[in-house]
C-alpha positions in Angstrom: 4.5 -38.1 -38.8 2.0 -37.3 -36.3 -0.1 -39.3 -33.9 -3.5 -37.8 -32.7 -4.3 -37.8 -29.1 -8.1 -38.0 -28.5 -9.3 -34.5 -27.9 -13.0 -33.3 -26.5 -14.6 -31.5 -28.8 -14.0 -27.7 -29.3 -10.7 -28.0 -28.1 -6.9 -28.9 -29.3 -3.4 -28.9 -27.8 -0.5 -28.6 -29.9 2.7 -30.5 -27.7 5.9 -31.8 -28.3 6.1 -35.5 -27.7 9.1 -35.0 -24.9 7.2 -32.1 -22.8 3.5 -32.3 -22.7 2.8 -28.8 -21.4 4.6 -26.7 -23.8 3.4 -25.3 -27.0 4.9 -26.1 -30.7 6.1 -22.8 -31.0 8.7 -21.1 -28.8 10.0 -17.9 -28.9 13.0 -16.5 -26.8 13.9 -13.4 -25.8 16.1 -12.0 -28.7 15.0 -14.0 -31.7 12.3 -16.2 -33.1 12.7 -19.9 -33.6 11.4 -23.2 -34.5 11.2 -26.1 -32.5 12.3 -28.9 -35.1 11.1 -31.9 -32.9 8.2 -34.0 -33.9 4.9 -32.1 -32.9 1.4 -34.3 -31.3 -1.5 -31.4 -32.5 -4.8 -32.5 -31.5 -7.4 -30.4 -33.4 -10.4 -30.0 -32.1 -13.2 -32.4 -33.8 -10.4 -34.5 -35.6 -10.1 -37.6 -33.8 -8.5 -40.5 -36.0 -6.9 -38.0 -38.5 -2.9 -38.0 -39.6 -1.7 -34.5 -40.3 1.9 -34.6 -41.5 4.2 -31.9 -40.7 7.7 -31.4 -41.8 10.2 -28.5 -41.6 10.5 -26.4 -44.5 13.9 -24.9 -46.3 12.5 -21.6 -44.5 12.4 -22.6 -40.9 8.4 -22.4 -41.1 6.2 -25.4 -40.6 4.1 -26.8 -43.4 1.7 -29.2 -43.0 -0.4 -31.9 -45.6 -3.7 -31.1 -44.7 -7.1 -32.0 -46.4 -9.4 -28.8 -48.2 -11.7 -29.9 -44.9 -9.2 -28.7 -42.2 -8.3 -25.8 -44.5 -12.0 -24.7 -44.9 -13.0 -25.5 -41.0 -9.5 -23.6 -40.1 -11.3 -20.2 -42.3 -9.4 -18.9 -45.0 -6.5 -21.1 -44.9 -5.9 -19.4 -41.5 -5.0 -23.0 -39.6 -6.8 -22.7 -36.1 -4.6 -24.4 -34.1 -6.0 -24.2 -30.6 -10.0 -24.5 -32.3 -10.9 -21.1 -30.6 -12.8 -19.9 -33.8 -15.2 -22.7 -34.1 -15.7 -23.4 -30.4 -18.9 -22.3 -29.3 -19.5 -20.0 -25.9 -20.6 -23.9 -23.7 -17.5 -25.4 -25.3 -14.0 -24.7 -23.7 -10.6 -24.1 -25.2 -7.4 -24.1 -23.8 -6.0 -20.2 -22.7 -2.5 -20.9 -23.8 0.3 -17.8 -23.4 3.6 -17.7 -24.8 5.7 -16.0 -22.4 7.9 -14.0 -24.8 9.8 -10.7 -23.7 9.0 -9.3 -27.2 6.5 -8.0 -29.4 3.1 -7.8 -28.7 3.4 -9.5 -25.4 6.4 -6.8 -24.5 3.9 -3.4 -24.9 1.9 -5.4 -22.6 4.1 -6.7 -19.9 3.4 -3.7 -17.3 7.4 -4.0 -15.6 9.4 -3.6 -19.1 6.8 -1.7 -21.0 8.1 1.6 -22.3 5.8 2.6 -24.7 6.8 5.0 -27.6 10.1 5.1 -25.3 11.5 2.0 -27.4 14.4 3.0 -29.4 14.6 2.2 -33.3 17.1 -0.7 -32.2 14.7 -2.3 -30.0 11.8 -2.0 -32.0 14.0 -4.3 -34.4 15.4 -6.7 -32.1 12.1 -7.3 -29.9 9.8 -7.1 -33.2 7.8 -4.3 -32.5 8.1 -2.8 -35.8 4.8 -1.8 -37.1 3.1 -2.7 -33.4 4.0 1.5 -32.4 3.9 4.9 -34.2 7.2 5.5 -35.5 7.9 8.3 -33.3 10.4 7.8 -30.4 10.3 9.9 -27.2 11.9 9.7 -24.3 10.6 9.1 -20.6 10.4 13.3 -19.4 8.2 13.8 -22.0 6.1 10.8 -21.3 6.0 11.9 -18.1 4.9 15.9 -18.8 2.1 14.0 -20.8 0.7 12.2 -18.1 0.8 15.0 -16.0 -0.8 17.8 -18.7 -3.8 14.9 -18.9 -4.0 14.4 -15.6 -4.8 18.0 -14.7 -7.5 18.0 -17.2 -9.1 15.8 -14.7 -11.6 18.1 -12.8 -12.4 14.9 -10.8 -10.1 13.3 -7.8 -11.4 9.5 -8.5 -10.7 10.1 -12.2 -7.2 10.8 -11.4 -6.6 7.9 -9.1 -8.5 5.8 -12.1 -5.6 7.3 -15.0 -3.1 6.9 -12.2 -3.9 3.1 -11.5 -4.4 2.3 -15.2 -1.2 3.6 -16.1 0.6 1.6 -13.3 -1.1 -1.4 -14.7 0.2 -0.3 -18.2 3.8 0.8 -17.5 5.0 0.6 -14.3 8.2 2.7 -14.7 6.7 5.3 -16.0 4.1 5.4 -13.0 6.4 5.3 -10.9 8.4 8.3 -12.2 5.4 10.4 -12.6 4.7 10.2 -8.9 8.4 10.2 -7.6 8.8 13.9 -9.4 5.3 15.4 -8.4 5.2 13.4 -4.9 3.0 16.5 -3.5 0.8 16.5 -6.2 -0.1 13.2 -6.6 0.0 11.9 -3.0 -3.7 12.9 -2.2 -4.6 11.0 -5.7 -3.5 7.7 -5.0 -3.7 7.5 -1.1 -5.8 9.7 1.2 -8.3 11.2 1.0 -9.0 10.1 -2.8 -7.8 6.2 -1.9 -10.9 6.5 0.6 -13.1 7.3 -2.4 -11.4 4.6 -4.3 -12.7 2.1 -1.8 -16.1 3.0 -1.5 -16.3 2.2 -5.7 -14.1 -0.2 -5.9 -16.0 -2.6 -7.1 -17.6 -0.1 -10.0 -14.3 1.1 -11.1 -12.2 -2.3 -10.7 -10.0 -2.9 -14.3 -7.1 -4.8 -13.5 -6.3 -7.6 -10.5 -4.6 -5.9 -8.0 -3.0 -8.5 -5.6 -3.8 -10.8 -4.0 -7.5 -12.1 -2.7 -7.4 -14.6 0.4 -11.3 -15.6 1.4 -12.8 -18.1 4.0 -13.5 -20.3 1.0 -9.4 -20.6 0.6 -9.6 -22.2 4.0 -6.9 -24.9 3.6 -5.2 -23.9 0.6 -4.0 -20.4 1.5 -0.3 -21.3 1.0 -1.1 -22.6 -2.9 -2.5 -19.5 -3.3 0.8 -17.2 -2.4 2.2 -19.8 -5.2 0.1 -18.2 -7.4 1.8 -15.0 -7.0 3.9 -15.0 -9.6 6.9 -13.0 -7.5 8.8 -15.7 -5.3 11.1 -13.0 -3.8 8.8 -11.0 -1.5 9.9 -8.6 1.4 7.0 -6.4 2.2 3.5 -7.8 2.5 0.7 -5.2 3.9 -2.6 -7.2 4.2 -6.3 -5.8 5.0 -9.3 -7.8 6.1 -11.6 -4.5 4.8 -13.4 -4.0 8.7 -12.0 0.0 8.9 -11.0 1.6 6.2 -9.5 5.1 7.1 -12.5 6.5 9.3 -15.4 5.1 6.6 -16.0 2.1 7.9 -16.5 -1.6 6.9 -15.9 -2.0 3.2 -15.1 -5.5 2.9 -12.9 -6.7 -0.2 -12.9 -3.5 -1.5 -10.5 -2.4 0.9 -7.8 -3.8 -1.3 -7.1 0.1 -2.0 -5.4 0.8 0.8 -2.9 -2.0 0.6 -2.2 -1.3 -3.2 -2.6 2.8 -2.4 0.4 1.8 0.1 2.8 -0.5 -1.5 2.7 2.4 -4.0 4.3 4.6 -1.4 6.7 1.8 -0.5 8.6 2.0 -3.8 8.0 5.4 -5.1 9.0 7.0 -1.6 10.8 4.0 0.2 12.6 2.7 -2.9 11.6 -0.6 -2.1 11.0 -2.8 -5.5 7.6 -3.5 -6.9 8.2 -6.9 -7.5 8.8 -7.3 -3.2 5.9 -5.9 -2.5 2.5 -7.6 -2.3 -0.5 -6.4 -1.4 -3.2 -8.7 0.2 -7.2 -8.5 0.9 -8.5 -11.4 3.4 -11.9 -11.4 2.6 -14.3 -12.8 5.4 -17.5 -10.8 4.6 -18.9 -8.0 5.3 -21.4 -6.1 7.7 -22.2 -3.3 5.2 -25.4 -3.6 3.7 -25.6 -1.5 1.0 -22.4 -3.0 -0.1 -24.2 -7.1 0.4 -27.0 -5.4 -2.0 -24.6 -3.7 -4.9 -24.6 -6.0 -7.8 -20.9 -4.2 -8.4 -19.4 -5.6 -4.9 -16.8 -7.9 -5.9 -16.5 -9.8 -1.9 -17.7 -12.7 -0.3 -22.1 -12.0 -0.1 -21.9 -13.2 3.4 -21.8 -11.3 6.9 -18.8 -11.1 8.2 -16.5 -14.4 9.9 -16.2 -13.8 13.6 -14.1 -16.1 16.4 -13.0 -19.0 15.6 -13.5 -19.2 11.9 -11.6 -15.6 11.4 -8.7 -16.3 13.7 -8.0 -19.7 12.1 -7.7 -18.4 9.0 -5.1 -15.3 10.1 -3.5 -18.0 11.4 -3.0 -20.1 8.7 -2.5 -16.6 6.7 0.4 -16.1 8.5 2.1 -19.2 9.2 1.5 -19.4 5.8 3.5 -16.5 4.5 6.1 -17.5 6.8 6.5 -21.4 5.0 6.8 -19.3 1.7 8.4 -16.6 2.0 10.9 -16.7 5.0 11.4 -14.8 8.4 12.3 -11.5 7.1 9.0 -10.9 5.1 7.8 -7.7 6.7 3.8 -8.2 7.1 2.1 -4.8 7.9 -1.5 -5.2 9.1 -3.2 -2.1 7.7 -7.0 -1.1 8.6 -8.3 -3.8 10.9 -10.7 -3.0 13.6 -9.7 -2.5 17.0 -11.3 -5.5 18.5 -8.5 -7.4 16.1 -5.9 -4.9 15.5 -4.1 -4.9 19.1 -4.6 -9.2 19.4 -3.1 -9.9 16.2 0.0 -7.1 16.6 0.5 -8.9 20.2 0.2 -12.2 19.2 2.3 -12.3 16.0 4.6 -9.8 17.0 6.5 -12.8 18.9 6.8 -14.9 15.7 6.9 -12.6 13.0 8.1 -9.4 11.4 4.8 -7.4 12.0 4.1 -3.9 12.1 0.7 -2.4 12.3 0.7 1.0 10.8 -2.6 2.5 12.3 -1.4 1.9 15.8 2.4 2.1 15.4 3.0 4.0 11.7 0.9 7.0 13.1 2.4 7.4 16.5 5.5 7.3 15.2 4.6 10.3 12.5 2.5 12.0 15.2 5.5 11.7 17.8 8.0 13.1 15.5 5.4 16.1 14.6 5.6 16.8 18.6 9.3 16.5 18.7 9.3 19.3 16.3 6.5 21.0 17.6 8.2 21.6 20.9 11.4 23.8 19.2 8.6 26.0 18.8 7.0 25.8 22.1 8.6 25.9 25.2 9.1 22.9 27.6 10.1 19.0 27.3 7.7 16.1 26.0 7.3 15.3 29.9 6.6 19.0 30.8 3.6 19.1 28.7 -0.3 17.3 29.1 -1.7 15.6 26.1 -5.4 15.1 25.3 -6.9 12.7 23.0 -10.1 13.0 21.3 -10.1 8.8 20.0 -8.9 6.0 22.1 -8.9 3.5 19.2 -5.8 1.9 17.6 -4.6 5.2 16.3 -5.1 7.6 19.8 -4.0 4.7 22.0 -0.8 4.0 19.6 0.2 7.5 19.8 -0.1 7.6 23.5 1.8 4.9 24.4 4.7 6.6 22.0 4.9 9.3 23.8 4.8 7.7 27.2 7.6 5.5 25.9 9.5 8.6 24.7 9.0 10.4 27.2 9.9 7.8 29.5 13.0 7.4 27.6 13.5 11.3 28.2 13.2 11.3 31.8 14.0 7.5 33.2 10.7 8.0 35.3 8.8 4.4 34.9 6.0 4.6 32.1 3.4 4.3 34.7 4.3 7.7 35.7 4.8 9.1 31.9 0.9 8.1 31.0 -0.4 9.8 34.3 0.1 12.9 32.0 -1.8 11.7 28.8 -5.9 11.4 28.9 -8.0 10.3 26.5 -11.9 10.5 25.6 -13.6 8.2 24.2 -17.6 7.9 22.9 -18.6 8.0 27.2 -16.3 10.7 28.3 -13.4 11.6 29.7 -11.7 7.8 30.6 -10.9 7.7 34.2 -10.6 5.1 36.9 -14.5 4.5 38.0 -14.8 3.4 34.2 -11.7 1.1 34.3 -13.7 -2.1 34.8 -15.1 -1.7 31.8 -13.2 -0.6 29.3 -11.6 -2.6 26.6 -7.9 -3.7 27.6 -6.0 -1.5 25.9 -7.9 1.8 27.2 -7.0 0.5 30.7 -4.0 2.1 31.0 -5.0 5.4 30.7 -7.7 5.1 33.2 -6.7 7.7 35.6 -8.5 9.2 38.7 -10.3 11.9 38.2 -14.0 12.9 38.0 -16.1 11.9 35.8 -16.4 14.5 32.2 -18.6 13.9 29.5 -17.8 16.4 26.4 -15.2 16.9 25.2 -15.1 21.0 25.9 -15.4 19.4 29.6 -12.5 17.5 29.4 -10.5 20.7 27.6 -11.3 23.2 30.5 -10.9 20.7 33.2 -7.2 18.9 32.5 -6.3 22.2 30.4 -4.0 20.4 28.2 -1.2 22.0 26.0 -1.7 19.5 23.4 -5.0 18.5 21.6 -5.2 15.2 19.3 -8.0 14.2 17.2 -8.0 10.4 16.0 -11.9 10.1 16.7 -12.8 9.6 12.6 -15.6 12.4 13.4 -15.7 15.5 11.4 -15.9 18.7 13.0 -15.6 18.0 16.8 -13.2 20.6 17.6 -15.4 23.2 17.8 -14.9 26.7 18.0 -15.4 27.0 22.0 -12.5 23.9 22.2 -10.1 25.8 19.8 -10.8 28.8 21.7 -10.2 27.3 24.9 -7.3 25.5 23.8 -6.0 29.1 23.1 -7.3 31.0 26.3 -4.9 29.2 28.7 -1.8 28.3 26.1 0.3 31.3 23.9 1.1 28.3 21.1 -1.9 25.5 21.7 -0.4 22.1 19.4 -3.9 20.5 17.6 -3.5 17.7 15.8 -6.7 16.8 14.0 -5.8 13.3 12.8 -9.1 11.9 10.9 -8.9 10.7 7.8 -10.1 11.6 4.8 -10.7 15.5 4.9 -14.4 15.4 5.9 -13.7 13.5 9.1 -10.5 15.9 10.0 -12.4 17.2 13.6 -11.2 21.0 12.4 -10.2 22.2 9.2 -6.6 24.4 9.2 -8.6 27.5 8.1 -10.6 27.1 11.7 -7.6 26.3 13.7 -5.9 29.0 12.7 -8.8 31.5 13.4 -10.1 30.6 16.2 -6.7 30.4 18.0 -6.0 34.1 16.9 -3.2 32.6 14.2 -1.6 31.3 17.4 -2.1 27.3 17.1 0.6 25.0 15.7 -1.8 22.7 13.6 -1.1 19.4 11.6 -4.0 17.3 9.9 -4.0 13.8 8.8 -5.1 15.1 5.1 -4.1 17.7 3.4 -4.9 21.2 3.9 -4.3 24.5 1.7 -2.2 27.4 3.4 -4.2 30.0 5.1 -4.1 33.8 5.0 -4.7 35.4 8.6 -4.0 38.9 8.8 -2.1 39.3 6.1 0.4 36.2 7.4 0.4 33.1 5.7 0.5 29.7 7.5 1.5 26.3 6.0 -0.5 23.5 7.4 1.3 20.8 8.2 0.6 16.9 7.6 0.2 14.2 9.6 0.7 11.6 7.2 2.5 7.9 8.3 3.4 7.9 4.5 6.6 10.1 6.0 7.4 7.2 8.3 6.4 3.2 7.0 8.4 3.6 3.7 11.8 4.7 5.1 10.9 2.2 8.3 10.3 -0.7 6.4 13.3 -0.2 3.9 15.4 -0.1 7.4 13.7 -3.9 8.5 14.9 -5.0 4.5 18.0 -3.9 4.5 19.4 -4.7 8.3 17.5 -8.1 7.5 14.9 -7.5 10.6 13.7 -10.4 11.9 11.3 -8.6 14.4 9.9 -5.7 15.3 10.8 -3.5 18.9 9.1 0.0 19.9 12.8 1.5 20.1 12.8 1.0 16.1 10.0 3.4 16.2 11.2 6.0 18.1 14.3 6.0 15.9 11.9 6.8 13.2 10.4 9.7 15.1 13.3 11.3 16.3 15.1 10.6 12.3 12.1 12.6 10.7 12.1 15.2 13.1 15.7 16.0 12.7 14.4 16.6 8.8 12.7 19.5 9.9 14.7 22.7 9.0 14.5 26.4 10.1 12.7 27.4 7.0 10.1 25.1 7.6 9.5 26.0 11.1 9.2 29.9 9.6 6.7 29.1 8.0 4.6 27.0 11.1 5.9 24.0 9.7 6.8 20.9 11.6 7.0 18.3 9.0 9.8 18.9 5.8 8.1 18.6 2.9 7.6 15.9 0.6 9.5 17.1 -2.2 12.7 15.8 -0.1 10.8 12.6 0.5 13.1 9.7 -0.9 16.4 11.8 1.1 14.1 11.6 4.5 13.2 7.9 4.2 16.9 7.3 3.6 17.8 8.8 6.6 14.5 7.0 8.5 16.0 3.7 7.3 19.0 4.6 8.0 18.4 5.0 11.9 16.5 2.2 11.9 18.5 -0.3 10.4 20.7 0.8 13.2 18.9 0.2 15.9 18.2 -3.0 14.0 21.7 -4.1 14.5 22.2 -2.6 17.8 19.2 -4.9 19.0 20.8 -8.0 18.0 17.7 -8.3 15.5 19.4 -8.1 12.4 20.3 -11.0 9.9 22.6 -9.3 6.5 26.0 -8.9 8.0 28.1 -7.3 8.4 26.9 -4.0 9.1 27.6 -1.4 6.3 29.9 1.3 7.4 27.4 3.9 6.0 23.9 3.0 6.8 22.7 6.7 4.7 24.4 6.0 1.5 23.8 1.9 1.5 20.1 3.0 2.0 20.2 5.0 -1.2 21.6 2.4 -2.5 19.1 0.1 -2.6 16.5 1.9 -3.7 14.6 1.4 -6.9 14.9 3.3 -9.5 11.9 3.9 -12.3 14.2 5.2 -15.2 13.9 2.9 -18.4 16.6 0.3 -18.5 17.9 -0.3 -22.3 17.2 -3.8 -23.5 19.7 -5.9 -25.7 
């Protein structure tokens, strides 16, 4: 017999009379069954009615119902939860069964296999009927997606297939990008994740992540309860003010921290389910983003002061409550004004990494370490010069003062004397020192002053040239050809991201220099033919250091953060470089070895890890290489029971 709760109308709730919360019906994961307890169903409009429901000889539930119910219910089709009589003002309750089979299984993204289900499982997970009978296995799933993704003539429409399919089956997305790494890297981060980010809000299909705004204020650690992943080890979080070198674009830089956590696990190894990306949303300045009915932020300009760094704050201590000491949080894309006080400030407390100031030095320092078995001399034997003195230009310089500190024992005081920088104003020097931001300061040396950039390049006649400026085409052909009047082998490293910001393309490095510069870009470039030689363009790109550095932090158990963890990572990736690479002008190995060289990143990382006192899983494996591999994750299908 069943008592009747009072229900509003247009609703219903079907619950046992021991546990409120769960529905009548439960299913677990190998077979269905019936719960046989007594069952409370309010349906919707019913108030006062008995329904009687008993247990039949066939495990189903039958129930003595008047021709009323029957006919409101439509077709003798009982409509349990009142969903198909509720009208759009009246609510009903969104109930889910969470059941590892059937219907719900082709749409759980993490077990999904698709038409990779095998007769037996189709059986025991009731799926019979739900798929074409045809069963394939995950190599040809994959040659699929790649045959439609080439029919793409489009780069966003890739990144689109390429998200929707790691929103479908996230093995399977995984593989696809693991096997064609060089393919597929400019599709789902840079320069296409730049694109991505601009229409985000117009080509937004599934929740990615998670959204933190000032209207969470308060509540920010219920809402990492939300996530439903209690085990996290790699956070990277955006607040949306610089994305790549396009600018403020708000909540719609979530992009870059999805684009990245991607490149965790595919070339890190690090699971999916550890990884969590996060957007804090605190406004925007971008107008024509406040005006596009698409935008899916905050309509308000953006939080400043107080109001921003209270909620960081409570963002991170926040984290920290939840999660634990050894979540590694990677600030990704925040404007300088932030970017350098919130890596100093947390840097004491938590396990932070910033990957625009620290990811690309250490990538850019590596590239250098390579460079120079080409060219002759020591890191301290040659003069940089920066185009940029933003997070990225002043990261890399203090790398390589640190390095090249290390190198020599001279104090880093001494080591910077041989790096300059220009900024927007010139050549910085020391009549400008007083008012310059803080962390341009230090490379505030005495000199004259130089306005241009071609100024700067004949008058400190560097052999290295950097470009993190985020301005298309400022290496111009009298700088290149400067670069090359006074060095055999000039090093340029246009930085910028996405390709129309790179200050030089590779095609114009390499002819203006004669086919004499060693050139690496921050995005991809194709090979060039110069008098009948053909040079390989190297890149630039942090994705060869974060994944195998943060893997290191996971599995050493980091508990913070120390430059010297960074140059391990330089001097690891550089050691990847082989003789057939430099051949060919290279001085990065290439991608297709990508998941070997993070090992060997982590590997010297984790290292310094332990020989810092900073590490928490003990003991120390004998063989740091093979316990890297170890741990990674792997994106074949597992077979299910």
């Amino acid at each position: 017999m069943l008592s009747i709760r009072g229900a509003s109308p247009g609703t219903a709730s079907c619950y046992k009379k021991s546990e409120r919360q769960r529905p009548a019906y439960r299913h677990d994961l190998f077979r269905r069954r019936v719960v046989s307890e007594p069952v409370v169903c309010c349906i919707a409009g019913k108030r006062g009615a008995v329904i009687e429901t008993n247990k039949n000889t066939n495990g189903n539930m039958s129930s003595t119902k008047s021709d009323a119910d029957v006919a409101a219910a439509g077709g003798g089709v009982e409509d349990a939860y009142g969903e198909d009589r509720a009208t759009e003002e009246q609510q009903v309750t969104p109930w889910s069964l969470s059941v590892a089979s059937g219907y719900n299984l082709l749409r759980d993204p993490r077990h999904n296999k698709g038409l990779a289900f095998s007769e037996k499982e189709r059986d025991a997970h009731y799926m019979r009927g739900l798929l074409p009978p045809t069963v394939v296995n995950q190599d040809l799933q994959e040659r699929k997606i790649m045959n439609n993704l080439r029919l793409y003539n489009v780069p966003l429409h890739r990144y689109i297939a390429m998200m929707d399919l790691q929103a479908e089956n996230e093995r399977l997305f995984y593989k696809v990008l693991i096997n064609n790494v060089e393919e597929l890297l400019p599709v789902v981060y840079t320069p296409t994740v730049g694109e991505a980010c601009q229409k985000y809000g117009s080509i937004f299909h599934h929740p990615q992540g998670l959204y933190i705004s000032l209207k969470d204020k308060g509540k920010i650690l219920d809402l990492l309860r939300n996530w439903p992943e209690k085990s996290i080890q790699v956070i990277v979080v955006t607040d949306g003010e610089r994305i790549l070198g396009l600018g403020d674009l708000g909540c719609q830089g979530m992009g870059i921290p999805v684009g990245k956590l991607a490149l965790y696990t595919a070339l890190g190894g690090v699971r999916p389910s550890a990884c969590l990306p996060i957007t804090i949303d605190v406004g925007t300045n971008n107008e024509k983003l406040l005006n596009d009915e698409f935008y899916i932020g905050l309509r308000q300009r953006r939080a400043t002061g107080k109001e921003y760094h209270e909620l960081i704050n409570e963002f991170m201590y926040a984290v920290k409550k939840n999660y634990g000491e050894k979540v590694l949080i990677q600030f990704e894309d925040f404007a300088n004004h932030n970017a350098f006080d919130l890596l100093s400030k947390y840097s004491k407390t938590h396990l932070v990494f910033n990957d625009d100031i620290q990811g690309t030095a250490s990538v850019v320092l590596a590239g250098l370490i390579a460079a120079f078995k080409l060219v002759e001399g020591t890191l301290a034997e040659h003069t940089f010069l920066f185009l940029g003195a933003g997070e990225a230009g002043t990261g890399i310089a203090e790398l390589i003062a640190l390095e090249m500190s290390k190198q020599t024992n001279a104090p880093i005081e001494e080591c910077r004397k041989r790096i300059w920088l220009v900024d927007s104003k010139g050549l910085i020097v020391g009549s400008r020192k007083d008012s310059l931001q803080h962390f341009k300061q230090p490379w505030a040396h005495e000199h004259e002053p130089v306005n241009t950039l071609l100024e700067a390049v004949q008058a400190i006649k560097p052999t290295v040239l950097i470009g993190t400026s985020g301005v298309g085409r400022t290496f111009t052909q009298e700088v290149v050809e400067a670069m090359a009047s006074f060095n055999e082998k000039p090093v340029i490293f246009s930085l910028s991201n996405p390709t129309s910001h790179s200050e030089c393309t590779a095609e114009e490095a390499y002819n203006w220099s004669e086919g004499r510069a060693i050139f690496a870009s921050g995005s991809p470039f194709d090979p060039v033919d110069y008098e009948g030689k053909t040079f390989v363009p190297g890149q630039s790109n942090n994705a060869y250091i974060f994944p195998g550095f943060g893997l290191g932090l996971v599995i050493s158990g980091a508990i913070r953060v120390h430059e010297d963890m960074l140059l391990a990572a330089s001097e690891a990736l550089a050691e990847q470089v082989t003789e057939e690479s430099f051949q060919k002008g290279l001085i990065f190995p290439p991608f297709t070895n990508i998941r070997k060289i993070s090992a060997h990143i982590a590997a010297k990382v984790a290292a310094k890890v332990y020989e810092l006192g900073l590490a928490s899983r003990l003991p120390r494996p004998d063989d740091l290489v093979k316990y890297a591999e170890s741990c990674m994750y792997s994106p074949g299908y597992r077979n299910y029971r």
